[in-house]
N, CA and C atoms as an extended XYZ file, in Angstrom:
387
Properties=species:S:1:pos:R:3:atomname:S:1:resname:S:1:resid:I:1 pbc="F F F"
N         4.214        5.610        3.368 N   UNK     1
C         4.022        4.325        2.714 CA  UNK     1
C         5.186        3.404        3.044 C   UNK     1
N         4.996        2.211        2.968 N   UNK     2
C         6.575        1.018        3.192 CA  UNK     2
C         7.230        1.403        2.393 C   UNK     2
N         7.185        2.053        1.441 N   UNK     3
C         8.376        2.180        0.092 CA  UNK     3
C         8.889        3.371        0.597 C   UNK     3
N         8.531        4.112        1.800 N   UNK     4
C         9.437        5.185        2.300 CA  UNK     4
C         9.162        6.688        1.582 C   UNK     4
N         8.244        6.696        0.534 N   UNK     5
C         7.506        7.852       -0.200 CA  UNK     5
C         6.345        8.206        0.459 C   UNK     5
N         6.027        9.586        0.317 N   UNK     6
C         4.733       10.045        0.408 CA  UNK     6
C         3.846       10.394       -0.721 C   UNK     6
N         2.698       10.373       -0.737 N   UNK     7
C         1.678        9.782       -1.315 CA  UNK     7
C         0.513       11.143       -0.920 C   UNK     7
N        -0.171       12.112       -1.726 N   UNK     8
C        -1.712       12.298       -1.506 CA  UNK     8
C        -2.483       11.873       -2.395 C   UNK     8
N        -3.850       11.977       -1.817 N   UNK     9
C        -5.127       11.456       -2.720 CA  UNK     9
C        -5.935       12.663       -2.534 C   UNK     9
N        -6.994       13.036       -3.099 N   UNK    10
C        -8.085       13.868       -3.151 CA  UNK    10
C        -8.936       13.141       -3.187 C   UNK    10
N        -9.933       13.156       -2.230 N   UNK    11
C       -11.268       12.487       -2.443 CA  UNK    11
C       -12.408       12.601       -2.272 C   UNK    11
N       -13.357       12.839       -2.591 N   UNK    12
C       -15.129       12.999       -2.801 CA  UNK    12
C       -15.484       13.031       -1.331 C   UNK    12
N       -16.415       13.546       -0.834 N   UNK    13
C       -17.222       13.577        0.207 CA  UNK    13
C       -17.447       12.279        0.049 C   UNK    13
N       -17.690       11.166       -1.088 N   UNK    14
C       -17.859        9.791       -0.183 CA  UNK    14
C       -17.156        8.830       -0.345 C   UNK    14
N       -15.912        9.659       -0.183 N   UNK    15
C       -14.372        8.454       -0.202 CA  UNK    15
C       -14.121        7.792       -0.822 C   UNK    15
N       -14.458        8.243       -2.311 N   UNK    16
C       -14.225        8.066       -3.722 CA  UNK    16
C       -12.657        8.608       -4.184 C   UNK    16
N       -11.923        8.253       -4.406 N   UNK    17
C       -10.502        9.273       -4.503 CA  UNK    17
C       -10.724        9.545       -5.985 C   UNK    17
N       -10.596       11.020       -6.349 N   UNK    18
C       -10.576       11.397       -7.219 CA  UNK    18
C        -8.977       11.542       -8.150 C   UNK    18
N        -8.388       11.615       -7.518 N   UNK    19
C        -7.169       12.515       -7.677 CA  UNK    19
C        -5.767       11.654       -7.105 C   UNK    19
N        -5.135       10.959       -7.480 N   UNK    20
C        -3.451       10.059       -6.540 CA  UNK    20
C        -2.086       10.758       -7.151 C   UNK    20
N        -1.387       11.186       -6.198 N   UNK    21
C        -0.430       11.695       -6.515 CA  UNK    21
C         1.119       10.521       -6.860 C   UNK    21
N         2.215       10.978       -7.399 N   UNK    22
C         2.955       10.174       -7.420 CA  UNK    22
C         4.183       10.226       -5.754 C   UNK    22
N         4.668        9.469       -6.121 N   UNK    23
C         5.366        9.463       -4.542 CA  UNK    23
C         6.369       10.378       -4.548 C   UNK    23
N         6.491       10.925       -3.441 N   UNK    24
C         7.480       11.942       -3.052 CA  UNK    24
C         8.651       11.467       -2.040 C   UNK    24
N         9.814       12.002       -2.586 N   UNK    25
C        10.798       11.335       -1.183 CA  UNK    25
C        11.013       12.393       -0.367 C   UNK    25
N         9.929       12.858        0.155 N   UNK    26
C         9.572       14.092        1.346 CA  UNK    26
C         8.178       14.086        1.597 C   UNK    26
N         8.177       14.651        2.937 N   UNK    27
C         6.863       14.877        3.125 CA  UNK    27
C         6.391       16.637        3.112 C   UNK    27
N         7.548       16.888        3.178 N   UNK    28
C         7.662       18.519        2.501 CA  UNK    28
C         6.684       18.792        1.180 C   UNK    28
N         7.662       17.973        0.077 N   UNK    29
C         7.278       17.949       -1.221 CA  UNK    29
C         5.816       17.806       -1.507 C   UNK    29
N         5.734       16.546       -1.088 N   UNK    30
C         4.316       15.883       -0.915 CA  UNK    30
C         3.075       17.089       -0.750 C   UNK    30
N         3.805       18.064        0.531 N   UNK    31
C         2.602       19.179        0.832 CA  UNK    31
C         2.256       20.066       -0.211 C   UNK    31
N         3.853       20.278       -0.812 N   UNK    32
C         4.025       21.473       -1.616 CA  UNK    32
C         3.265       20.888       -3.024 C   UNK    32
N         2.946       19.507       -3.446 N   UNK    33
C         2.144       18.856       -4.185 CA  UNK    33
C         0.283       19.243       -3.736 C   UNK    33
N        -0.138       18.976       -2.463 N   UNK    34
C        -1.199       19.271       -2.116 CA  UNK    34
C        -1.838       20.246       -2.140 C   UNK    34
N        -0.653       21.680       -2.121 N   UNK    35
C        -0.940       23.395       -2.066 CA  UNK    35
C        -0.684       23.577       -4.228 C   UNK    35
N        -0.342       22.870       -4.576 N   UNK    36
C        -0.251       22.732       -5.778 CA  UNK    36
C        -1.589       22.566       -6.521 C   UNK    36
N        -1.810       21.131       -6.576 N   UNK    37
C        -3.614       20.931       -6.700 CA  UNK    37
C        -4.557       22.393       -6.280 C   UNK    37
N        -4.343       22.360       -4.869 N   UNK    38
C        -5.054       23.510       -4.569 CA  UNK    38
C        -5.469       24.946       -5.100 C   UNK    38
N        -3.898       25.280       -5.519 N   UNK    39
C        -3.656       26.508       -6.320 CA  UNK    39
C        -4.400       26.650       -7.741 C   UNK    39
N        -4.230       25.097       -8.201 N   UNK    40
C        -4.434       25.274       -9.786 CA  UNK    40
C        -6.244       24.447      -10.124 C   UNK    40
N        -6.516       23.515       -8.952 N   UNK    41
C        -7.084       22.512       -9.238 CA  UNK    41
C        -8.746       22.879      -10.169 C   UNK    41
N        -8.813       24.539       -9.877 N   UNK    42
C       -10.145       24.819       -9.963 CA  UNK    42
C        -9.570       25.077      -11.658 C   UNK    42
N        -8.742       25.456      -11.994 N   UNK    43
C        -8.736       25.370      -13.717 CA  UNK    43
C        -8.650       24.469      -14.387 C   UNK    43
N       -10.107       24.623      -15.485 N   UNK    44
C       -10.132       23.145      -16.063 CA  UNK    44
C        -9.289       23.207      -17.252 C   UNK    44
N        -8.370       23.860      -17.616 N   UNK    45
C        -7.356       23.704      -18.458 CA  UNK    45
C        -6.126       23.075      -17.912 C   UNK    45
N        -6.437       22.813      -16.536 N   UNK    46
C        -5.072       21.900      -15.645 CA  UNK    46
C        -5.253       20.605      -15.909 C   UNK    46
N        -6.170       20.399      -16.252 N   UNK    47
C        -6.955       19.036      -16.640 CA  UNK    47
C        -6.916       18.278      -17.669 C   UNK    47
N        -5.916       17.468      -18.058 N   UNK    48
C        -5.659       16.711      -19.369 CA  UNK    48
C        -6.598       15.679      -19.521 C   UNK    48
N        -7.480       15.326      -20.388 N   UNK    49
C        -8.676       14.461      -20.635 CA  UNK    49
C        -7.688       13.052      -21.651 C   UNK    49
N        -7.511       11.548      -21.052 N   UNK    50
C        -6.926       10.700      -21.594 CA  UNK    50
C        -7.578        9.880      -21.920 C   UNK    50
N        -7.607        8.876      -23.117 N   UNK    51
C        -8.020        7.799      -23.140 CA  UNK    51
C        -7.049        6.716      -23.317 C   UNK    51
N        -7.327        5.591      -22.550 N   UNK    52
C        -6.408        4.383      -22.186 CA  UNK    52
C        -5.700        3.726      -23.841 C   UNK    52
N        -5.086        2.841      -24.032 N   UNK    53
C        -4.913        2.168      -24.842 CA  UNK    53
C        -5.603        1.232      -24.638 C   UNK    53
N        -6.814        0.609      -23.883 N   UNK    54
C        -7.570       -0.332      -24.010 CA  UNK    54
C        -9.137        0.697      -23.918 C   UNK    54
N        -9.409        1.471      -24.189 N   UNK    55
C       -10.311        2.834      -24.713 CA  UNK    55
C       -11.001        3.430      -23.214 C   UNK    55
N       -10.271        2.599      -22.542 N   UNK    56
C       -11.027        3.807      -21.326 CA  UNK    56
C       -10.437        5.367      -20.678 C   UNK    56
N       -11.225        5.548      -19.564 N   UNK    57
C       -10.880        7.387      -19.752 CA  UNK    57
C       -10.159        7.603      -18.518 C   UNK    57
N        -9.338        8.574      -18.339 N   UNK    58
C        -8.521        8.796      -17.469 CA  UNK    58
C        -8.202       10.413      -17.442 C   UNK    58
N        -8.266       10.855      -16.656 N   UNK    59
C        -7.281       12.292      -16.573 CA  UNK    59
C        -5.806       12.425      -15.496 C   UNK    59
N        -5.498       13.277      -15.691 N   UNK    60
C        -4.317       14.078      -15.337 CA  UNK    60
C        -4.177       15.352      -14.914 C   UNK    60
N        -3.988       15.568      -13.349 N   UNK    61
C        -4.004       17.240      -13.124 CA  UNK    61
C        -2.411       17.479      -13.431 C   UNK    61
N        -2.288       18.335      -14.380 N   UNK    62
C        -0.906       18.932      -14.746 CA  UNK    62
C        -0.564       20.405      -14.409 C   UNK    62
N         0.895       20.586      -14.058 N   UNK    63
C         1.007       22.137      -13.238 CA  UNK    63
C         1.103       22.911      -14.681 C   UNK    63
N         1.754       24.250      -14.594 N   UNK    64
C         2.043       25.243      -15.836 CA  UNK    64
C         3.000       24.619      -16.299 C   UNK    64
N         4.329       23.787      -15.640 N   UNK    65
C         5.590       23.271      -16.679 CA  UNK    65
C         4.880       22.348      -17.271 C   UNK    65
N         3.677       21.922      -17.070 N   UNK    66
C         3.781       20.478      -17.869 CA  UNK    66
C         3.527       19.460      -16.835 C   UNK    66
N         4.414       19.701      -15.610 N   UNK    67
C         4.374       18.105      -14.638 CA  UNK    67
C         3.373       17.678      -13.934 C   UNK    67
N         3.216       16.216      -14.180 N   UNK    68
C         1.726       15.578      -13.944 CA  UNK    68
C         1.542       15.660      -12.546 C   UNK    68
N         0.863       16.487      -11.831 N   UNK    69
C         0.371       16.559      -10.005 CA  UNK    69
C        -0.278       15.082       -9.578 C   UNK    69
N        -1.335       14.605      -10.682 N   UNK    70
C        -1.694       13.670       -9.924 CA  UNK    70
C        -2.592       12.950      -10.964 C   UNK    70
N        -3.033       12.176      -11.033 N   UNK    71
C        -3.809       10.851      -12.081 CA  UNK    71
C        -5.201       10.334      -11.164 C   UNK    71
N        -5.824       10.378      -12.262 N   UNK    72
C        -6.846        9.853      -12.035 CA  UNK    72
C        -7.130        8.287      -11.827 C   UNK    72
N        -8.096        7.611      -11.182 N   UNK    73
C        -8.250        6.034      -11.356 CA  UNK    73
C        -9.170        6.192      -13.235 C   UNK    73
N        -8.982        4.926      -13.479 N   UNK    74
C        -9.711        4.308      -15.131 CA  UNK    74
C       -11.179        4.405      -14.721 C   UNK    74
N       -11.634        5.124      -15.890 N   UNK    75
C       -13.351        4.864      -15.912 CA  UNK    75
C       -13.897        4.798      -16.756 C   UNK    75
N       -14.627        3.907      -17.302 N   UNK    76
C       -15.239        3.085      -18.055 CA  UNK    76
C       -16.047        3.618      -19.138 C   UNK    76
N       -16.466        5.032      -18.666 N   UNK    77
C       -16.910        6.047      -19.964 CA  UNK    77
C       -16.915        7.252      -19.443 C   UNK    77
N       -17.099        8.337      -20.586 N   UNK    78
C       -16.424        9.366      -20.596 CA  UNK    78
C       -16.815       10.145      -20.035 C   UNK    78
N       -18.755        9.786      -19.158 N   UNK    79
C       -19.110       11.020      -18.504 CA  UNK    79
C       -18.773       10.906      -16.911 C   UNK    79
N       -18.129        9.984      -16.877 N   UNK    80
C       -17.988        9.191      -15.029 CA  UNK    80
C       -16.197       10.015      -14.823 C   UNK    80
N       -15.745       10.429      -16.066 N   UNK    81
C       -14.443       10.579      -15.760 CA  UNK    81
C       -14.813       12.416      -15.881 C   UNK    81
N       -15.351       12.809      -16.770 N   UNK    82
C       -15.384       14.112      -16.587 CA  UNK    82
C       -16.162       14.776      -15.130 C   UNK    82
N       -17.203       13.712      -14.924 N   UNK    83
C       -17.681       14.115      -13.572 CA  UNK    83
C       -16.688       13.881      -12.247 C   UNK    83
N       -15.651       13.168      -12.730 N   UNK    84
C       -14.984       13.392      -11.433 CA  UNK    84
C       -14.261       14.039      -11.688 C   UNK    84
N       -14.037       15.025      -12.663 N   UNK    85
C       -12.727       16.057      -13.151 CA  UNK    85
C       -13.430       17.249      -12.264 C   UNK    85
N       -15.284       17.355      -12.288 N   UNK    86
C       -16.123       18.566      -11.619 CA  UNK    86
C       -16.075       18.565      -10.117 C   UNK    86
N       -16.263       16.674       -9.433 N   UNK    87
C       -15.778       16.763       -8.553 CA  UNK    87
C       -14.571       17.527       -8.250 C   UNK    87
N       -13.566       16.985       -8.665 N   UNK    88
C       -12.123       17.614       -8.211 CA  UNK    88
C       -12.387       19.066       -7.869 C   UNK    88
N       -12.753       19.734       -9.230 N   UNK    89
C       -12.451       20.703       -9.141 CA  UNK    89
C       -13.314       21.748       -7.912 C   UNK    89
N       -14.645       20.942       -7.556 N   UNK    90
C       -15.393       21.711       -6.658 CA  UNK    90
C       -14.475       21.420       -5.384 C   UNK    90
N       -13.746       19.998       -5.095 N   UNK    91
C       -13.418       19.981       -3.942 CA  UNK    91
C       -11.776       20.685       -3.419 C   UNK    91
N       -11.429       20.593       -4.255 N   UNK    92
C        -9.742       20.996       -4.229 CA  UNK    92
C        -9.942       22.293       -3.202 C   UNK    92
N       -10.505       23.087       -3.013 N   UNK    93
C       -10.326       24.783       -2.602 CA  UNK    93
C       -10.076       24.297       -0.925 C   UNK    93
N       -11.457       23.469       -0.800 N   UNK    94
C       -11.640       23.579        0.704 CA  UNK    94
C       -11.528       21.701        1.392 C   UNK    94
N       -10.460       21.581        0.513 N   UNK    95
C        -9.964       20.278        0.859 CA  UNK    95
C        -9.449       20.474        2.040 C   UNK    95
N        -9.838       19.444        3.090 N   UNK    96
C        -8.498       18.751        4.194 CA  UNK    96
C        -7.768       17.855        4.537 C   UNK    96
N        -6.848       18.704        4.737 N   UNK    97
C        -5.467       17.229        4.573 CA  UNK    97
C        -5.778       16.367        5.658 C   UNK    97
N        -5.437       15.125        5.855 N   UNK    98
C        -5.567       13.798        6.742 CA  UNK    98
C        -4.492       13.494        6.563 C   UNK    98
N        -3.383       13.222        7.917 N   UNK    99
C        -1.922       13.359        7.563 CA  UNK    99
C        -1.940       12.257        8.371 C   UNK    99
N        -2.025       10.876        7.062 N   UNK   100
C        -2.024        9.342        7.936 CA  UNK   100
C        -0.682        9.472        8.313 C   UNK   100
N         0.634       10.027        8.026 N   UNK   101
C         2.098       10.070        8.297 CA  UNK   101
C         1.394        9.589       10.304 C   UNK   101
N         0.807       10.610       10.578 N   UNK   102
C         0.887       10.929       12.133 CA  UNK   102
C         0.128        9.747       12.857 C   UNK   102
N        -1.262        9.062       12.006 N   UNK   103
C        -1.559        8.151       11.937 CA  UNK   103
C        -1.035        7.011       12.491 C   UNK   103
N        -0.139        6.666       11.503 N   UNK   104
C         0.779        5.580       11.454 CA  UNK   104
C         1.873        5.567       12.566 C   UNK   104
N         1.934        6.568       13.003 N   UNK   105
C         3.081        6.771       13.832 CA  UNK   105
C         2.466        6.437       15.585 C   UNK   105
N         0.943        6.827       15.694 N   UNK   106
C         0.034        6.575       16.673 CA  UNK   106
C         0.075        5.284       16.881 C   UNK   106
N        -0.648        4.846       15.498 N   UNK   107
C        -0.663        3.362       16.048 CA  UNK   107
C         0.213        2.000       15.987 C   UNK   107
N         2.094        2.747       16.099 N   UNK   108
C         2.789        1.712       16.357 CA  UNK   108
C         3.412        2.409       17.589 C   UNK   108
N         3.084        3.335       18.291 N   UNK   109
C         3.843        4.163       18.950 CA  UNK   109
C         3.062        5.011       19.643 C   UNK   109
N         1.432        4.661       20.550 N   UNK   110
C         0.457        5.446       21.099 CA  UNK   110
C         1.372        6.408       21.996 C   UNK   110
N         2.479        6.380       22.467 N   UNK   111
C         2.926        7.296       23.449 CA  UNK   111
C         3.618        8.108       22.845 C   UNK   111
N         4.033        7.895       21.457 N   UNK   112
C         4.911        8.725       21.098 CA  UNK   112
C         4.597       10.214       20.468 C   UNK   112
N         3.561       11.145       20.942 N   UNK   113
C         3.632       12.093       20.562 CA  UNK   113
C         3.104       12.721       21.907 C   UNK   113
N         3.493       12.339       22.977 N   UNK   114
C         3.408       12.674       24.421 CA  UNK   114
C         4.828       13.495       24.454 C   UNK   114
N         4.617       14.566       25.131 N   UNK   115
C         5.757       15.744       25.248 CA  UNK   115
C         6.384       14.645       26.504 C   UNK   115
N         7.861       15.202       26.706 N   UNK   116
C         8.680       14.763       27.349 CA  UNK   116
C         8.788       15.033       28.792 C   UNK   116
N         7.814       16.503       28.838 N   UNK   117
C         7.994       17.055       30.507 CA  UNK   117
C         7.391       16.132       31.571 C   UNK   117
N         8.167       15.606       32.889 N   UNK   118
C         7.740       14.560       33.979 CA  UNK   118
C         6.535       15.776       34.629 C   UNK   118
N         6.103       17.006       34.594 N   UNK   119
C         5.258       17.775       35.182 CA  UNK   119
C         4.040       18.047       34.662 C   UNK   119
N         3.877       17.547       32.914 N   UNK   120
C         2.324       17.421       32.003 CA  UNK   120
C         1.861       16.777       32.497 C   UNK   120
N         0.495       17.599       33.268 N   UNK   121
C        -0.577       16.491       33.941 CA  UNK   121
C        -1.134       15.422       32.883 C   UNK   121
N        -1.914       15.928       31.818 N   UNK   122
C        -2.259       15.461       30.642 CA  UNK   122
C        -1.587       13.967       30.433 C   UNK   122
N         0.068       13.935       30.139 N   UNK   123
C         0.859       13.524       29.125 CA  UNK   123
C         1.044       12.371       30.227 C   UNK   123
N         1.250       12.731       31.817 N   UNK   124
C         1.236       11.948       32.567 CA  UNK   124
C        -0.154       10.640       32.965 C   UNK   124
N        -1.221       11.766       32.645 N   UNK   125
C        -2.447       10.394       32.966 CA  UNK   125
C        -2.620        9.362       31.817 C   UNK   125
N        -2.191        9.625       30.893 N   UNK   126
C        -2.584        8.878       29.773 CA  UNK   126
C        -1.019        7.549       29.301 C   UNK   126
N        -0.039        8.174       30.277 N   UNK   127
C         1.376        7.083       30.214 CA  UNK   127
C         1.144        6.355       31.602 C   UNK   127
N         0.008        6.618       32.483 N   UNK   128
C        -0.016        5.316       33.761 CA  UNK   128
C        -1.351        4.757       33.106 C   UNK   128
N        -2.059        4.975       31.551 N   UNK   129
C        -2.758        4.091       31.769 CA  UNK   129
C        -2.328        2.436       31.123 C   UNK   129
């Protein structure tokens, strides 16, 4: 992200994000956040059920200490938020990561994950184009 943190989301087969993590000043951490969800995400006792101070619904995946993994977006009633608590929990196991880090790095820098050797045929056709 520009703020120099990393960031995951969990999201629905139709790119609905279920799940936003808070920022990490690693991308280590960040993972060890993602294998986190993963570990716990299928217990629905990880699952804190909130309601807003303006009455809408929200959850919270929380680890065993207590600390919040990741927050839900606001939803407007209570069965749209528990259904995405079922989402989560069906998707968390066989989630895959999308590591925009590498992304981002492509598209200010297309050459830059070209190995260094002058003898990679590969690494070579694609730096004369």
């Amino acid at each position: 992200a520009s703020n120099g943190l990393y960031y995951f989301r969990l999201r629905a087969n139709n790119g609905q994000a279920l799940l936003a993590s808070e920022g990490y000043s690693s991308k280590a951490g960040c993972l060890n956040g993602v294998n986190a969800v993963k570990s716990i995400g299928k217990a629905d006792d990880s699952y804190e059920r909130k309601t807003s101070t303006n009455g809408k619904y929200y959850f919270n995946l929380k680890a065993s200490n207590g600390q919040i993994i990741g927050n839900s977006e606001i939803y407007e009633v209570v069965t749209a938020r528990d259904n995405a608590i079922s989402a989560a929990q069906t998707m968390v196991t066989d989630a895959i990561v999308n590591d925009e880090t590498v992304q981002e790095l492509i598209k200010k820098d297309p050459l830059a994950l070209l190995c260094q050797r002058s003898d990679c045929e590969r690494c070579n056709v694609v730096r004369e184009k």
